[in-house]
N, C-alpha and C positions, 0 to 999 in steps of 0.2 A: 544504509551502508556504513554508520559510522558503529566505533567502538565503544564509543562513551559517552554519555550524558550531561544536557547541561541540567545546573539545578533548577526544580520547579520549586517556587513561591509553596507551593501547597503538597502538603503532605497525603501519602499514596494512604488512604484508610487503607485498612484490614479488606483481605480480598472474603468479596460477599457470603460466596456460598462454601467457604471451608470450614470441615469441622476439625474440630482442636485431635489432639493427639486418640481421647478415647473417647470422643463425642460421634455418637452416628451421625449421618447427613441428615437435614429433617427435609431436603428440598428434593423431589422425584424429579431425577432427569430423563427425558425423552429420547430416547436415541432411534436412531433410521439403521434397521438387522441386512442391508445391504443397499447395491450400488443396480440389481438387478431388477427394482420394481417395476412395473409397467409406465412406459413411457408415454401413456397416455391420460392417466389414471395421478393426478397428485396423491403422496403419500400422505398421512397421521401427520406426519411432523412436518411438512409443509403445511399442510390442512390449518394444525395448530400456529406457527408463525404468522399465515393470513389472519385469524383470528386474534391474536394479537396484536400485531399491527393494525388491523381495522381498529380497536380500541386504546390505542395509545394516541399520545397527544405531542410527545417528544420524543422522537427516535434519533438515534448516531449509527450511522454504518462504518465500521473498521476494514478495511480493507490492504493484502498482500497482493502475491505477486500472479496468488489464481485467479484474479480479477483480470488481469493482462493478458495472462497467456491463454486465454480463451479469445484474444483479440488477437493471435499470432504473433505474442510478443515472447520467445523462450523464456526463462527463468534461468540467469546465470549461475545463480547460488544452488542449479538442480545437479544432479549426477553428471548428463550430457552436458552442462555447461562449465563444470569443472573438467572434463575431461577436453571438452574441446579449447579450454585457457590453456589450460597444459600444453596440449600438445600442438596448437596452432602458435600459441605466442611466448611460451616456455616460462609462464609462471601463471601460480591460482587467478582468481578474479579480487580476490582480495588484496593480493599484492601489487596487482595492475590499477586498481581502485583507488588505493591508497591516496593520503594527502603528499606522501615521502614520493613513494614513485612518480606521482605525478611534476612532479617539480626536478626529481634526478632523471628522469626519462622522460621529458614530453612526448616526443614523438610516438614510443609505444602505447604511452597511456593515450592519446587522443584516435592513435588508429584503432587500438580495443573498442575504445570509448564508443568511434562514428560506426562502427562497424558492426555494434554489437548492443549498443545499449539505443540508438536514435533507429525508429521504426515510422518514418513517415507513412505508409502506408496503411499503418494502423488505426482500424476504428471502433466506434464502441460496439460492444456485444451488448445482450441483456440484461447482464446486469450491469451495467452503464445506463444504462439508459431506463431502468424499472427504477433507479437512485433518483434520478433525474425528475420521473415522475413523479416519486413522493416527495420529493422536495414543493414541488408546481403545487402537485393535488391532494398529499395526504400529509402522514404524521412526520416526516424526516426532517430535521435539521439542520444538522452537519453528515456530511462526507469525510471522515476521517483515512487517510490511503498512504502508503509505504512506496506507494509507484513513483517513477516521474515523467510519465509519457502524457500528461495533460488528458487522456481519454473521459475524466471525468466531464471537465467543462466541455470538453468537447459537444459529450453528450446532452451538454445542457445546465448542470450542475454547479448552482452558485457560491456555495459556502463551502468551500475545500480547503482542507486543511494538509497541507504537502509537508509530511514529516522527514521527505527526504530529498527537498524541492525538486527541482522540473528543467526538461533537458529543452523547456522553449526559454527560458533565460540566460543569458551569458553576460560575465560582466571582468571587466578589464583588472587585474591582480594587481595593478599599481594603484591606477586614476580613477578606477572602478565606473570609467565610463558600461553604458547598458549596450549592446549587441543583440539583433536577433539568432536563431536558428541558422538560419536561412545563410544570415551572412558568414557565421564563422563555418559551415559546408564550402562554402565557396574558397576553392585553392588560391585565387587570388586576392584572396585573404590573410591568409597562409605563410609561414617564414619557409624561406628558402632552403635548403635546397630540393625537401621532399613536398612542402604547400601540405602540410598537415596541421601543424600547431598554430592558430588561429593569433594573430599580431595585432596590436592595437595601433591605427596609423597616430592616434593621440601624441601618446610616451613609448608604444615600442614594447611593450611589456606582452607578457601572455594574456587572452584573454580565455577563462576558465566556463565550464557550467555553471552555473550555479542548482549544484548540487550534492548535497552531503557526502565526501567520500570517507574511506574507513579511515581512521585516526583523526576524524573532528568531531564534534556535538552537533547534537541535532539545534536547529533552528529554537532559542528558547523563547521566543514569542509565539511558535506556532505548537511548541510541547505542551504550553501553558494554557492556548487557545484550547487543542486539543483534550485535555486535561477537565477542564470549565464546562467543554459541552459533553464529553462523558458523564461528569459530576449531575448536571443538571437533567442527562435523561430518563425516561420512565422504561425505555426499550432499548438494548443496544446488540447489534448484528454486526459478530465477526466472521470476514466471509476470504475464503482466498490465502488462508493463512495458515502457516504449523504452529506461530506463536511460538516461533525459536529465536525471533530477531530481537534483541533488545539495543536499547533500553526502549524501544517503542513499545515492545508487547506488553511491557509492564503497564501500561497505561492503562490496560484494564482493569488493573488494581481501583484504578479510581470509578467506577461503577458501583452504583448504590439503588438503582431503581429494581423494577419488581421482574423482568424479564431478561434474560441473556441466550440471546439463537448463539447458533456457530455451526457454520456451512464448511465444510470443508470435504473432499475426497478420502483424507487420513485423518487417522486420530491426532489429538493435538494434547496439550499438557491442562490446558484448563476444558475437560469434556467431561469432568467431575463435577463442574462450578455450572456448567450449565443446565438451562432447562428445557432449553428444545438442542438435541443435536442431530443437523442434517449432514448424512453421506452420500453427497452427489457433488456434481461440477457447479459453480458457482451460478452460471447462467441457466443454464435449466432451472433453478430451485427457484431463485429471481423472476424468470420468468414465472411459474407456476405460481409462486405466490401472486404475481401480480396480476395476473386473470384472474385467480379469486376474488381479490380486492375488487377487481373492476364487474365482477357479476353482479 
């Protein structure tokens, strides 16, 4: 959710697989010719991703916000979610997001906030949980994800990388005492006169998310983390994403190993750079890869 970046220590290489202005591509991408294939039958380009993954030794999963909303979590940044900021709370999500409005309007931003962005009911889908797997049994590393509904660990998933932190931390804007979920939900928590905006009995001060709203940097120890285990992998799976969000999606920049999946429903900006592209829903593919693996 933020606008800007902080700096990372290490510079973005040259993205992999571009070719220069009158250079052909020398790298054959695999694309999936629809959304219509048998549902029972994995496709070519799942087939190939298992195949890959069975022989990789370091994989990174990047993950958006198609990862969630397969877990019943909307997508506020979607059409219906801009429509419904608008006209439910009279301004975008971006505005409501904000570092500015959060601090000139508490109270709208934490009603948007509880209302809209905290899905306790949510839990992991398949591919939560096929991540989870290959972290335990196979080639995966890092979980790299744009979420912050925690569904990864949830699922089981030890090395996450929260580039946009997580709506299970809360921490006090003065004293920066820690808070759970749990507690800033509860209105008698709450300043008076609505029992919305979560009060710190410490200092009295607000107590915030902690997590990334629009007009601050991303987290630069977890940019950096992120960053590190992209560099270092031989496989890396973008899944759940348009790869419109920056400065996060740049991070693909820093990928240098031999294979690049990308899962997504729609076309994305880097389906040029890849070498397997699948067009399906995130957890299906997940799924289907990982019955392969496990045959």
């Amino acid at each position: 959710m933020a606008t800007h970046a902080p700096e990372v220590p290490t510079t973005a290489p040259a993205p992999r697989h571009a070719p220069g202005p009158s250079e052909p591509s020398t790298q054959p991408t695999t694309t999936e010719p629809s959304l219509q294939d048998s549902p029972t039958k994995p496709s070519l380009q799942v087939r190939n991703a298992a195949q890959v993954l069975s022989q990789s030794s370091n994989a990174v999963f990047f993950g958006g916000a198609g990862v969630s909303t397969e877990s019943g979590i909307p997508d506020f940044r979607s059409e219906a979610g801009l429509y419904h900021a608008e006209h439910t709370y009279g301004h975008s999500p971006e505005d409501l997001l904000s570092v500015t409005f959060a601090g000139e309007n508490p109270e709208l931003f934490f009603t948007y906030y509880k209302e809209n962005l905290v899905h306790l009911s949510a839990r992991p889908n398949p591919a939560h949980q096929a991540l989870a797997n290959w972290e335990s049994n196979g080639p995966l590393s890092a979980v790299i994800t744009q979420n912050i509904d925690g569904l990864h660990q949830a699922a089981g998933s030890r090395t996450v990388h929260e580039l946009h932190g997580s709506i299970w931390r809360q921490y006090c804007t003065r004293c920066h005492e820690r808070y759970t979920l749990e507690w800033t939900l509860n209105p008698t928590n709450c300043r008076e006169p609505n029992h919305v905006v979560p009060q710190c009995p410490a200092c009295g001060s607000m107590v915030r998310p902690d997590v990334t709203l629009y007009g601050e940097a991303l987290p630069e120890g977890v940019m950096e983390a992120s960053a590190q285990a992209i560099a270092a992998a031989d496989t890396m799976i973008v899944g759940g994403t348009s790869l419109a969000v920056y400065p996060a999606a740049g991070l693909v920049d820093f990928f240098r190993g031999s294979t690049l999946i990308l899962i997504n429903t729609s076309p994305t900006p880097l389906d040029h750079r890849a070498d397997i592209v699948i067009t399906q829903p995130i957890g299906r593919a997940m799924e289907d890869i990982r019955s392969l693996l496990d045959e």
